[in-house]
DRENDO-1510 file (C-alpha; in Angstrom, 1 decimal, always signed):
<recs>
REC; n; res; u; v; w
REC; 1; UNK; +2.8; -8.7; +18.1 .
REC; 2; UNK; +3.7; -9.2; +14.4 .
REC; 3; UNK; +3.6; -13.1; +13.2 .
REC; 4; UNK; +6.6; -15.6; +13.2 .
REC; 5; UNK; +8.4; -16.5; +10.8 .
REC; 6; UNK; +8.9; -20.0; +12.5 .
REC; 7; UNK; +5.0; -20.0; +13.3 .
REC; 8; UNK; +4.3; -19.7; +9.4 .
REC; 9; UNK; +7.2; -22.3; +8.9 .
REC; 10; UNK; +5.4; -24.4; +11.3 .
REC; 11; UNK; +1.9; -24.2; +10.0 .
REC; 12; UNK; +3.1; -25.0; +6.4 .
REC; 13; UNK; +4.9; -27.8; +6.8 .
REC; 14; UNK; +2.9; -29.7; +9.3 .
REC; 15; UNK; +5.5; -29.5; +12.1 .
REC; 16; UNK; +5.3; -28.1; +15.9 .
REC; 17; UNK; +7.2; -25.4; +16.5 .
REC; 18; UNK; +8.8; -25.3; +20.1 .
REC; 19; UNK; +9.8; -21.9; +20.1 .
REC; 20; UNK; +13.7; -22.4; +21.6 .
REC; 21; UNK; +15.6; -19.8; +22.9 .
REC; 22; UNK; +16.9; -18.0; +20.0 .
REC; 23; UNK; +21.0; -17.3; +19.8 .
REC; 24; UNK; +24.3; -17.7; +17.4 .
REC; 25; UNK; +25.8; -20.3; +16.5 .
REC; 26; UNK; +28.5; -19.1; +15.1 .
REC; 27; UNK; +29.5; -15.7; +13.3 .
REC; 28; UNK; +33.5; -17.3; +11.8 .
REC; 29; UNK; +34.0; -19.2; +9.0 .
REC; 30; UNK; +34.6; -23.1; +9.1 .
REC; 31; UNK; +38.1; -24.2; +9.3 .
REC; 32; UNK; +39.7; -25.6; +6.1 .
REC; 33; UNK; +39.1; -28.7; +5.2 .
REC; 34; UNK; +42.2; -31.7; +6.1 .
REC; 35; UNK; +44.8; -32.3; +3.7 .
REC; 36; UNK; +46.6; -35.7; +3.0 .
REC; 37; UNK; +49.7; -35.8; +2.1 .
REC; 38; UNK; +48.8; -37.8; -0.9 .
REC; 39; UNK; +47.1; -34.9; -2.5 .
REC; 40; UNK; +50.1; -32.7; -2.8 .
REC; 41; UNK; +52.5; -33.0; -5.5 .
REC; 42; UNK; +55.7; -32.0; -6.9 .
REC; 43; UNK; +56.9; -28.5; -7.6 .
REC; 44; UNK; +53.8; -26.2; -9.1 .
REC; 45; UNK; +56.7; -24.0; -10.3 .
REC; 46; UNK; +58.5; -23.0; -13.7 .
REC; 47; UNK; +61.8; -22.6; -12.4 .
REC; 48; UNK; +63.6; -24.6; -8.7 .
REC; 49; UNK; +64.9; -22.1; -6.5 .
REC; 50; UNK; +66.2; -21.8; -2.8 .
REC; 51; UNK; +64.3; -23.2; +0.5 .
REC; 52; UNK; +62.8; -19.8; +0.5 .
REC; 53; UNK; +62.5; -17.0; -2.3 .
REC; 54; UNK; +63.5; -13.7; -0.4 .
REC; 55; UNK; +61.1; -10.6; -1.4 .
REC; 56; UNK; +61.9; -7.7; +0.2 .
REC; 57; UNK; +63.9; -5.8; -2.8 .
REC; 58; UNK; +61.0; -6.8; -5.1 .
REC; 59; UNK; +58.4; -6.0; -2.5 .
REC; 60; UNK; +60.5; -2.5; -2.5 .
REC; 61; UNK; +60.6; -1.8; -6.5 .
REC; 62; UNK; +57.1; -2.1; -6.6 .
REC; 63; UNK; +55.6; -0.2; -3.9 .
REC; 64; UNK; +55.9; +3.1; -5.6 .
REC; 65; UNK; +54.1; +1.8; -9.0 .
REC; 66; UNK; +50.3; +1.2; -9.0 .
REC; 67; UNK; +49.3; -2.4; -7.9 .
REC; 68; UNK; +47.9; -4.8; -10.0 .
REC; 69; UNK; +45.7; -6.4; -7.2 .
REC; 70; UNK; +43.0; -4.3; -8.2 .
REC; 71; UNK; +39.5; -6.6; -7.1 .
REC; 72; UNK; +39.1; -7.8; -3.4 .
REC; 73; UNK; +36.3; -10.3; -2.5 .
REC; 74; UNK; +34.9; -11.5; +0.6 .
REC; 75; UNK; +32.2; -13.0; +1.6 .
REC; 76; UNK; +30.5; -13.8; +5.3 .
REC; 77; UNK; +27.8; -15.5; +7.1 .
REC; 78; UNK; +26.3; -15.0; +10.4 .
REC; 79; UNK; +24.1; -18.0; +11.8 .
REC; 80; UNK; +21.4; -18.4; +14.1 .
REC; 81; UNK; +19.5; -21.0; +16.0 .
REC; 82; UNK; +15.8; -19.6; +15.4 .
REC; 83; UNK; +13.4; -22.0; +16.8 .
REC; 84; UNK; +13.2; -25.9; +16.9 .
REC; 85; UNK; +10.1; -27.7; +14.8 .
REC; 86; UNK; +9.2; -31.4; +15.3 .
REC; 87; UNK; +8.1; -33.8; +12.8 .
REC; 88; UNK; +7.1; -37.8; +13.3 .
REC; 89; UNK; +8.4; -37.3; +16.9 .
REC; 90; UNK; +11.9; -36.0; +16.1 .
REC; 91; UNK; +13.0; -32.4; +16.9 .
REC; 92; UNK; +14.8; -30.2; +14.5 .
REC; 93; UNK; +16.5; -26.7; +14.7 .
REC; 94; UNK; +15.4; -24.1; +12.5 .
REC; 95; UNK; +18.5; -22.2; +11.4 .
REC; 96; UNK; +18.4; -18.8; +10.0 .
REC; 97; UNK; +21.6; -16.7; +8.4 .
REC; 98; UNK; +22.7; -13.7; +7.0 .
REC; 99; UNK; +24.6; -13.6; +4.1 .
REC; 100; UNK; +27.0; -11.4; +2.6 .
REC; 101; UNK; +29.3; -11.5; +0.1 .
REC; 102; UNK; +31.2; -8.2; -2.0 .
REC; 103; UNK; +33.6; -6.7; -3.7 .
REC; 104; UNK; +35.2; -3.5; -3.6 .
REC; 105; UNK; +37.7; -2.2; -6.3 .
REC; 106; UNK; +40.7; +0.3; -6.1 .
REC; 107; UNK; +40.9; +4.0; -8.4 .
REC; 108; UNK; +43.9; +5.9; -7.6 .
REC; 109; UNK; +44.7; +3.9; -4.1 .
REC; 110; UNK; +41.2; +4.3; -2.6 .
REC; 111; UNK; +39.1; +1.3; -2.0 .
REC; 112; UNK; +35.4; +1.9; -3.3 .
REC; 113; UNK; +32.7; -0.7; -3.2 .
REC; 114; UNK; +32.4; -2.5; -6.5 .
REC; 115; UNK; +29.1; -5.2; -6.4 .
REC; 116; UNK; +27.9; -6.6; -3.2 .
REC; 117; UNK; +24.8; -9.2; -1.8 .
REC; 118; UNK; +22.9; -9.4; +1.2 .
REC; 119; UNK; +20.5; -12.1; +1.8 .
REC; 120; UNK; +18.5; -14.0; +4.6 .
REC; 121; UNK; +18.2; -17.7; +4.6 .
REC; 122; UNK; +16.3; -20.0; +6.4 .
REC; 123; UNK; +17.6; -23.7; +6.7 .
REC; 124; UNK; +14.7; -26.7; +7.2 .
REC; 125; UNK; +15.1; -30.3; +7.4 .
REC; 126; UNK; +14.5; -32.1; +4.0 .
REC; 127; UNK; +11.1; -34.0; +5.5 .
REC; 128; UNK; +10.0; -30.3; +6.3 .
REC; 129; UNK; +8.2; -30.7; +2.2 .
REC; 130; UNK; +5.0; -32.6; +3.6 .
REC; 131; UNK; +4.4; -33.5; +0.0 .
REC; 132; UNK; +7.4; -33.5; -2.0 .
REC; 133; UNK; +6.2; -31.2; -5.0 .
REC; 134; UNK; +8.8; -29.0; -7.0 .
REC; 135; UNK; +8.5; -25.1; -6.1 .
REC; 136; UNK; +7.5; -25.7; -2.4 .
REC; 137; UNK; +10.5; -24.0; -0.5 .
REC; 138; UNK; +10.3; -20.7; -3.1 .
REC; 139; UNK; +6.8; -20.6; -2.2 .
REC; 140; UNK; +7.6; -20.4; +1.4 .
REC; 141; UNK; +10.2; -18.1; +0.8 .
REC; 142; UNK; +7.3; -15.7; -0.9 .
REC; 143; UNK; +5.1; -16.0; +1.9 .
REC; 144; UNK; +7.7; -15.5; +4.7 .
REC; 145; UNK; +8.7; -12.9; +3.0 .
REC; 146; UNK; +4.9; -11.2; +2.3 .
REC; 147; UNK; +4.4; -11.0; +6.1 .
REC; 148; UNK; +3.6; -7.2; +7.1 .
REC; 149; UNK; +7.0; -6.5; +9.4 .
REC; 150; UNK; +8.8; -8.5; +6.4 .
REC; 151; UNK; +7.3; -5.5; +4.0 .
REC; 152; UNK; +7.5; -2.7; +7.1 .
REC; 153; UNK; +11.5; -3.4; +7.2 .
REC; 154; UNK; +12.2; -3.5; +3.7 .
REC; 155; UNK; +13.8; -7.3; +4.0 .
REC; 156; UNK; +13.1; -10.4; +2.4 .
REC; 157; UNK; +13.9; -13.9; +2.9 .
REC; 158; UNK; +15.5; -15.1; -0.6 .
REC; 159; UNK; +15.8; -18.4; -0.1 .
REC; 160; UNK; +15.1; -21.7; +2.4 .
REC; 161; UNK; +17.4; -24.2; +2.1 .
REC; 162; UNK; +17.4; -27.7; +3.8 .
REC; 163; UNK; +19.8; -30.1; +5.8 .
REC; 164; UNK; +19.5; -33.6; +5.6 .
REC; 165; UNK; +17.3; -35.0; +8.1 .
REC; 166; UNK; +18.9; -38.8; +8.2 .
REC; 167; UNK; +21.0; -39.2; +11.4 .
REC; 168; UNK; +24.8; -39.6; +11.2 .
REC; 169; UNK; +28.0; -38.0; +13.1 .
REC; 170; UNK; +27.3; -34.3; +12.0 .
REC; 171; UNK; +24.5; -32.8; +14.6 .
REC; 172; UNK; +21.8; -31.0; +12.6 .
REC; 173; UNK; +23.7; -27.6; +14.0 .
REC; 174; UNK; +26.7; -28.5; +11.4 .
REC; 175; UNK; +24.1; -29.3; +8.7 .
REC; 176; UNK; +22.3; -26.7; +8.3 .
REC; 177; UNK; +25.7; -24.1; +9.3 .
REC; 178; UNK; +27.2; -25.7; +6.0 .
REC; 179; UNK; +24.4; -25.6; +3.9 .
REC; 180; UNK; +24.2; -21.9; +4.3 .
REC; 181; UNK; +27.9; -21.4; +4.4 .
REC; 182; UNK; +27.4; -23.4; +0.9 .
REC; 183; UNK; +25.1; -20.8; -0.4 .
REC; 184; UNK; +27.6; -17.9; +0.7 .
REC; 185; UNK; +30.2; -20.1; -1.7 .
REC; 186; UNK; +27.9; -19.7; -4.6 .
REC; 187; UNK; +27.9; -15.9; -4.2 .
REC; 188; UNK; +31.2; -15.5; -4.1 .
REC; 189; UNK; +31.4; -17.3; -7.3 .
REC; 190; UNK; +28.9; -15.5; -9.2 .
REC; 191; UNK; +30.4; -12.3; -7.9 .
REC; 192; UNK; +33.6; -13.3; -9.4 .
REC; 193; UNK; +32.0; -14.6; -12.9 .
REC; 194; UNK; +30.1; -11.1; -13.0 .
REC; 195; UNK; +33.8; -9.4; -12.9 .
REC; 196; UNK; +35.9; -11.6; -15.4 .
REC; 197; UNK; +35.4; -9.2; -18.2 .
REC; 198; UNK; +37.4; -6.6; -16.1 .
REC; 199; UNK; +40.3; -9.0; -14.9 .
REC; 200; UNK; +43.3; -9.2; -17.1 .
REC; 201; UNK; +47.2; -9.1; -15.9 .
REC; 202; UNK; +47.2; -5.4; -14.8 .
REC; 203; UNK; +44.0; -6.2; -12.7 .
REC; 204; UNK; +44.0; -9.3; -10.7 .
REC; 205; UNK; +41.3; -10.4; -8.0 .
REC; 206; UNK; +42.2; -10.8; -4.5 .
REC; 207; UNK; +39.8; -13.5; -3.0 .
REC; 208; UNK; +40.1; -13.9; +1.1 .
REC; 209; UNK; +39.9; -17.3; +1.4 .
REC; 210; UNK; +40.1; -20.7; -0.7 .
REC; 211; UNK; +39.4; -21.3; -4.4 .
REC; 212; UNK; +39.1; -25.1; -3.3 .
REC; 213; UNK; +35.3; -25.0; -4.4 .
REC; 214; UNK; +34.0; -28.6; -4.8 .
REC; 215; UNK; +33.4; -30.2; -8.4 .
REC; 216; UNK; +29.6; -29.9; -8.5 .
REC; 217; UNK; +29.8; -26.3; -8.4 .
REC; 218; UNK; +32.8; -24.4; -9.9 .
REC; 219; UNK; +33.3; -22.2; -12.4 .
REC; 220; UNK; +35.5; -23.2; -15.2 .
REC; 221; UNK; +38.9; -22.9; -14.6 .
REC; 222; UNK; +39.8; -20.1; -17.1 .
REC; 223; UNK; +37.6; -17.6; -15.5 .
REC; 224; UNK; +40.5; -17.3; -12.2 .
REC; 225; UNK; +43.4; -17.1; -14.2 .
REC; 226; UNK; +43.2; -13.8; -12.9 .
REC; 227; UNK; +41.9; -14.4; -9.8 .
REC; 228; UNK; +44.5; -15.1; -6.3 .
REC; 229; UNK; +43.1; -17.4; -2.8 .
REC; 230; UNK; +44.5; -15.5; +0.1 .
REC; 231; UNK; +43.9; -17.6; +3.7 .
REC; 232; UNK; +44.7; -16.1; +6.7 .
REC; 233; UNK; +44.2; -19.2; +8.6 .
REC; 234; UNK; +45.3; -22.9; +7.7 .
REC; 235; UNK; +46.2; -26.0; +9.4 .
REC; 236; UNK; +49.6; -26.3; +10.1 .
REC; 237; UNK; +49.9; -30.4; +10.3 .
REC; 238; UNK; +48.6; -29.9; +6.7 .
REC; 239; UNK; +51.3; -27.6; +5.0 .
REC; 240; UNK; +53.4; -29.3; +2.3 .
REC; 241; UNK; +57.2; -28.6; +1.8 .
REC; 242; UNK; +59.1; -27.5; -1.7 .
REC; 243; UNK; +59.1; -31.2; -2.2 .
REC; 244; UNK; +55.2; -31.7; -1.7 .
REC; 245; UNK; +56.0; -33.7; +1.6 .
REC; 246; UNK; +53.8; -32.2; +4.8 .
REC; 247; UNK; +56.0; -30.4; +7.0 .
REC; 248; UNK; +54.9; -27.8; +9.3 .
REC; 249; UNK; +58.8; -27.0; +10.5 .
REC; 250; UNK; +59.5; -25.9; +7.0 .
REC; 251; UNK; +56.3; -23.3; +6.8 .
REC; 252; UNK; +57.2; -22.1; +10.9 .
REC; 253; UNK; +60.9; -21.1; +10.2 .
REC; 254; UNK; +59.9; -19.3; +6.7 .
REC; 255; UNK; +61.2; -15.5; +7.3 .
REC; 256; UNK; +59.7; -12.1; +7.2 .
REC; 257; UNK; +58.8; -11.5; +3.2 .
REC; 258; UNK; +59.7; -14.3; +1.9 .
REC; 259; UNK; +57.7; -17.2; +0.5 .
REC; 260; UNK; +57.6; -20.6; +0.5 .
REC; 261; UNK; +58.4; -22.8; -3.2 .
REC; 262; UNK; +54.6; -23.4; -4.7 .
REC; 263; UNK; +53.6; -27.1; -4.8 .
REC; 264; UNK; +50.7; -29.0; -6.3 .
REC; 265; UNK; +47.8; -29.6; -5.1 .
REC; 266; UNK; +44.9; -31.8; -6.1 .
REC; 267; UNK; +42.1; -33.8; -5.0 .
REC; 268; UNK; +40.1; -35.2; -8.0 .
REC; 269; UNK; +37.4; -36.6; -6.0 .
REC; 270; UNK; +36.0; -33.6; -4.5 .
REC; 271; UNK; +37.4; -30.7; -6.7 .
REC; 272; UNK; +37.2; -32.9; -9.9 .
REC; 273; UNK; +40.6; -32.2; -12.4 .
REC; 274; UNK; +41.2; -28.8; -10.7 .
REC; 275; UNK; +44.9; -28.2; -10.2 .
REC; 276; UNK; +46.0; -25.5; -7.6 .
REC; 277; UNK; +49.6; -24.4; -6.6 .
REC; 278; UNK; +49.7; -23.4; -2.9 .
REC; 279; UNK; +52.4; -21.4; -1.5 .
REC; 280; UNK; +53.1; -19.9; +2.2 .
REC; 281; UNK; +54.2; -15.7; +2.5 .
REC; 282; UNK; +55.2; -14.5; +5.8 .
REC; 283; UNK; +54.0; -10.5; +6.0 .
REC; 284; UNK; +55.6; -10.1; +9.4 .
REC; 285; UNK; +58.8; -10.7; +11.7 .
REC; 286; UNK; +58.1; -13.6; +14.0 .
REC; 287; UNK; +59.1; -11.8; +16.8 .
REC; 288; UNK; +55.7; -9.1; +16.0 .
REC; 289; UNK; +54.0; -12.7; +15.8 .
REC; 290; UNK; +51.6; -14.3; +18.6 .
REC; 291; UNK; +52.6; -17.6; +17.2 .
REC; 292; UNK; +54.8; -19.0; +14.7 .
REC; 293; UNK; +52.0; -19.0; +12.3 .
REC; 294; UNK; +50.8; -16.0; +12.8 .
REC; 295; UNK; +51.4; -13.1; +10.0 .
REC; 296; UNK; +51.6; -16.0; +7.7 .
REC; 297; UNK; +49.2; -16.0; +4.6 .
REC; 298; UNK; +48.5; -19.7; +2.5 .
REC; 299; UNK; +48.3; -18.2; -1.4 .
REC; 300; UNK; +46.3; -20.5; -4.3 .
REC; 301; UNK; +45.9; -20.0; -7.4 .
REC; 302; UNK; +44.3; -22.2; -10.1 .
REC; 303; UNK; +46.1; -23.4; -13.2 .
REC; 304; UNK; +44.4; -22.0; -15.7 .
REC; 305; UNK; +45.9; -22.1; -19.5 .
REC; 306; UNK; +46.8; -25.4; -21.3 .
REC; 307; UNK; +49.9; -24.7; -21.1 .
REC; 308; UNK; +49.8; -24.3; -17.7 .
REC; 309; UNK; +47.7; -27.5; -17.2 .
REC; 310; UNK; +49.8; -30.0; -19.6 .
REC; 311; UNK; +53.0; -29.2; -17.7 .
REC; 312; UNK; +51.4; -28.6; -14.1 .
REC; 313; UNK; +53.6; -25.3; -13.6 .
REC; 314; UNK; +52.7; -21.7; -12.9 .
REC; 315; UNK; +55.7; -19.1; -14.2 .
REC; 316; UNK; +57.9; -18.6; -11.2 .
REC; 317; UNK; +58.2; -15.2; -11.9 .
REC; 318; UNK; +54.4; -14.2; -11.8 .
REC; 319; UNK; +54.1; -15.9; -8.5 .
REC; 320; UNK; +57.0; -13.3; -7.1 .
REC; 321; UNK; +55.3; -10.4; -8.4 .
REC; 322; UNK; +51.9; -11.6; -6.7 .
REC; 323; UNK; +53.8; -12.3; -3.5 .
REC; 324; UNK; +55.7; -9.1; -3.2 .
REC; 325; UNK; +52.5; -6.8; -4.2 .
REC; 326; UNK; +50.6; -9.1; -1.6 .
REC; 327; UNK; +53.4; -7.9; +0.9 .
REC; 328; UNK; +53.3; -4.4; +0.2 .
REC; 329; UNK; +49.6; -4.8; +1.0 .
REC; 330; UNK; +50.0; -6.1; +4.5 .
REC; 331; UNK; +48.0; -4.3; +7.4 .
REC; 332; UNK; +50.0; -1.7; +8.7 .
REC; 333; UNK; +48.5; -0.9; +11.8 .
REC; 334; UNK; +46.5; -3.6; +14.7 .
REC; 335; UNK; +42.4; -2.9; +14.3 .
REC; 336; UNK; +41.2; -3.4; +17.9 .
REC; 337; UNK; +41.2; -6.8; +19.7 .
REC; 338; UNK; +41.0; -8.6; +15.8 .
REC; 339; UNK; +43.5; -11.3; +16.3 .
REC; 340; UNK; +44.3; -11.9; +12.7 .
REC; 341; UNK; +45.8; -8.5; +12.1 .
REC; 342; UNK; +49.0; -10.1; +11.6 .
REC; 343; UNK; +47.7; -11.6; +8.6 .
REC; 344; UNK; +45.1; -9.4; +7.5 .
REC; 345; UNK; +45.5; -7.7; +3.7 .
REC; 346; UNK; +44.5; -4.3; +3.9 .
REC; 347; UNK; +42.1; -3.7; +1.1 .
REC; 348; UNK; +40.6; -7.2; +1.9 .
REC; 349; UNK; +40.4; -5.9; +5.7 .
REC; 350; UNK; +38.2; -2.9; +4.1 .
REC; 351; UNK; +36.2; -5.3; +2.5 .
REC; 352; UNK; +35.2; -7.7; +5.3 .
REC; 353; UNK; +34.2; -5.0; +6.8 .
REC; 354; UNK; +32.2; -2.9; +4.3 .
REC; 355; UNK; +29.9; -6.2; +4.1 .
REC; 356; UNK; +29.6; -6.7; +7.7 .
REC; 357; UNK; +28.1; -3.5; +8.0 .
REC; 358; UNK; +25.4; -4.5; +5.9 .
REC; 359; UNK; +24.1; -7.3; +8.4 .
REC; 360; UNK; +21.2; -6.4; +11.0 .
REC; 361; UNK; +21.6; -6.6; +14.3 .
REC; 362; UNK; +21.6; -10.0; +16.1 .
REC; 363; UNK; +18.8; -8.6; +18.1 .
REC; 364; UNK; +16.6; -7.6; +15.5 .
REC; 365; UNK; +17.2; -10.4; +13.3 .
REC; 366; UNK; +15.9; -13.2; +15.5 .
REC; 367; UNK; +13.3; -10.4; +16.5 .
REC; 368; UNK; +11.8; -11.7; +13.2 .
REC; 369; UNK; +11.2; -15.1; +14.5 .
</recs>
């Protein structure tokens, strides 16, 4: 029997470890965050159209060209409930996840992997430091990851993390979920710093999910002028009309390849001055749909340039070219029992999955522990 990870975690901290049963928590990503009403704006837009912009002849003219959606980034996290540790009478889970966050590139329509990042973290309650000094969780994340099946498997744990161990609403579960889902974040960000250099208007980045990174940790907002949000899930009670009211009526009726009008959206207090227009594309006929939500997509992107920012409008007509090559882009076939294939982008399909297949095995992950 090779040592425990949660043993050594244990006997360096001072804490009882209770051995738990060992499962996961969770292998999806958080829903978004709620959106107020107050935060969204007026028109994020250089020019007032129609309720909805029609895209289907544009979609058309471009689908013989090459794309300019070039870079597509993902990132995911798999957690696990790896043991439970008790200090001054109080019991705590330990909470181990895999990370991974890439992304792949295209050369002459084909997909190939571009930069990608696996890592294993642990997540410990704050009070798990029995004396407060700086360097104490990187030294435990040496020594976990010195032990010999560590070495024998080639893996390492790169970081532990803590939760907050003061009581509240959120069960320790949530804290230590977010925590890790927090570090994911940060790789996905320094993925996209490390490809700036090759982003420019004939080579934008495709990012499957939201750019709404809070204030304490963004990049600045130049480096995603190139850079696209793409959301495959959203709330629907939080989905703003052309005239930045929230109207979920006006985002179900929006037809097959069209989009909905961008708006403005902000929230100074968690994303600091930040300013994102957010629009709705529909990549499917509501009668292919499950719902009338499904094979919709919610597109961000940040306002970048000054001029941009002092007149709080993105050019109309970039945003149609991004919709209509996003279009053409659209799954064309359903991928087993996935549910979200209405809505999936292809190349970003590819790349969710060329960094799932980097994870272990459930099985032999908690084997560690």
């Amino acid at each position: 029997m090779h040592e425990k990870l949660t043993d050594i975690i244990a006997l360096e901290t001072f804490g009882k470890n209770f051995g738990a049963g060992k499962f996961c928590l969770d292998d999806s990503q958080p829903h978004e965050e709620e959106i107020s009403p107050s935060f969204f704006g007026h028109s994020a837009e250089s020019s007032h159209t129609e309720k909805y912009i029609d895209l289907q002849q544009r979609s058309r003219q471009l689908s013989s060209g090459e794309s300019i959606l070039t870079y597509f980034l993902d990132g995911s996290r798999r957690v696990f409930k790896a043991g439970e540790i008790s200090y001054n009478n109080t019991i705590y889970p330990i909470i181990a996840g895999q990370i991974s966050a890439g992304a792949c590139r295209r050369v002459s329509r084909k997909l190939i992997p571009e930069i990608s990042r696996r890592e294993i973290v642990i997540a410990v309650p704050d009070i798990s430091d029995p004396d407060g000094k700086p360097g104490f969780f990187p030294a435990m994340a040496s020594k976990l990851s010195g032990t010999p099946e560590m070495i024998r498997r080639g893996l390492e744990i790169s970081a532990v993390i803590t939760y907050s161990a003061s009581k509240n609403s959120e069960t320790y579960e949530d804290k230590a979920t977010a925590a890790i889902q927090d570090r994911m974040i940060q790789n996905e960000k320094e993925i996209t710093e490390s490809l700036i250099k090759k982003l420019n208007y004939r080579n934008y980045l495709i990012k499957d999910g939201s750019l709404e990174y809070r204030k304490k940790s963004q990049l600045p907002p130049a480096n995603y002028r190139w850079v696209v949000g793409l959301s495959k899930t959203f709330n629907p009670q939080s989905c703003a009309n052309r005239y930045g009211k929230i109207d979920p009526e006006y985002i179900a009726a929006l037809p097959a390849y069209h989009r909905t009008h961008a708006v403005i959206y902000s929230r100074p207090e968690i994303f600091g001055d930040a300013l994102f227009a957010v629009w709705y594309i529909r990549l499917r006929e509501r009668a292919e749909s499950q719902s009338v939500f499904s094979g919709i997509i919610k597109a961000e992107k940040i306002l970048t340039t000054q001029s941009e920012r002092d007149n709080q409008r993105i050019d109309s007509t970039e945003i149609d070219t991004l919709s209509a090559y996003i279009i053409n882009e659209r799954t064309p076939v359903c991928y087993g029992n996935d549910s979200r294939w209405m809505s999936h982008i292809y190349p970003v399909y590819l790349t969710e999955k060329y960094i799932q297949s980097k994870y272990i095995s459930a099985e032999s992950f908690l084997h560690l522990f």
